[in-house]
N, C-alpha and C positions, 0 to 999 in steps of 0.2 A: 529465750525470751517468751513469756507471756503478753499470749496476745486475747482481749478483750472486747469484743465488738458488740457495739448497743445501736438499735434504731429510733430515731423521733419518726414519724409521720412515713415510716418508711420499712417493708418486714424483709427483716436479714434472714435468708433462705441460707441453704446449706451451699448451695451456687456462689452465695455472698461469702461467703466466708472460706472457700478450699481457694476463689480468688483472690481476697486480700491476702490470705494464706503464702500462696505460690508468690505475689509480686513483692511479701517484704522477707521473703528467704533473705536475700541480697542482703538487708538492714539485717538481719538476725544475725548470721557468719561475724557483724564488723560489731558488735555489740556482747555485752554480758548474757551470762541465762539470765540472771538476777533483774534485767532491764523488763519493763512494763509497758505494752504498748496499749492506749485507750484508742478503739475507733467510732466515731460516730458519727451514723448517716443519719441525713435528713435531707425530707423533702417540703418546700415551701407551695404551701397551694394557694396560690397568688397568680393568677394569670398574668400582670404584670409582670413577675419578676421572670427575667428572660431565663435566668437559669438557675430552675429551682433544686439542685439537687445538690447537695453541696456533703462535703466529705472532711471530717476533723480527728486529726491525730493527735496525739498527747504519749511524746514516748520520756519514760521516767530514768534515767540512769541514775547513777550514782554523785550525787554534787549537782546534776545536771537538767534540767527539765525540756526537752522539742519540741515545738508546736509546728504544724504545717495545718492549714485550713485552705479550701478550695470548692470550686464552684463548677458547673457545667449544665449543659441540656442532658447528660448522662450518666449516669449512675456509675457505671463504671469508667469511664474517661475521668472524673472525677478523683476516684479513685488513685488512678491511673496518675493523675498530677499531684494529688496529696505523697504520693507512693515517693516520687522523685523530687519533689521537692525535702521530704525530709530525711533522703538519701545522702541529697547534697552537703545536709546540714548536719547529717552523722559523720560524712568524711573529712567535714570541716572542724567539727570538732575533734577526731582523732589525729589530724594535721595540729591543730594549739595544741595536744594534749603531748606528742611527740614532741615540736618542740619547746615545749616548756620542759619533759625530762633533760632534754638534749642540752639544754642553756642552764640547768642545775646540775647537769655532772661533770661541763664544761667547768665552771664555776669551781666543785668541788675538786676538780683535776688542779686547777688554778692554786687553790687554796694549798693543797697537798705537799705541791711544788715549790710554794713558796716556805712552809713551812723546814722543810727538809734544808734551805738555806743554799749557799749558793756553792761549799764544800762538796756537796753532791756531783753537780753537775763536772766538777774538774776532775 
């Protein structure tokens, strides 16, 4: 997986990056090389806004587009929740993507069987 990290209003050190690095190992293992992960930090300089650091992913498979976006007092806690949330959302997609083969070769097993006629089975 190609991973991709850009900052708004916010400098991604080499600290920024061996730690996005290390937290989406996890997502790497359950995904293609071929997958594209965009991350982008920014920081809102708004004293109002309670939590200006916010953290956005954009990971690209194949057929497939992830988005997880997230917000904190910290830059890496941030992170931190962008990271798991679109963990969740990669092993939910390989859950449909499982069973949508599994309910196609059902199907084709079905098909097979039927076709072979009911001489077979006797």
């Amino acid at each position: 997986m190609r991973i991709e990290v850009k900052g708004r209003n916010y400098p991604v050190t080499e600290e920024v990056r061996e730690c996005i690095e290390r937290r989406f190992r996890k997502v790497d293992a359950q995904v293609s090389e071929l997958a594209e992960l965009e991350i982008e930090l920014s920081e809102a300089r708004n004293p109002a806004i309670a939590e200006p650091f916010r953290a956005t992913a954009t990971l690209r498979l194949k057929g497939v587009t992830l988005r997880s976006d997230d917000a904190s007092r910290d830059m890496m806690h941030a992170i931190h929740l962008m990271e798991q949330e679109l963990s969740r959302q990669v092993k939910r997609h390989r859950v449909q993507r499982r069973h949508r083969r599994d309910a196609r070769h059902t199907v084709q097993a079905q098909r097979m069987r039927a076709a072979e006629g009911p001489s077979a089975s006797a």
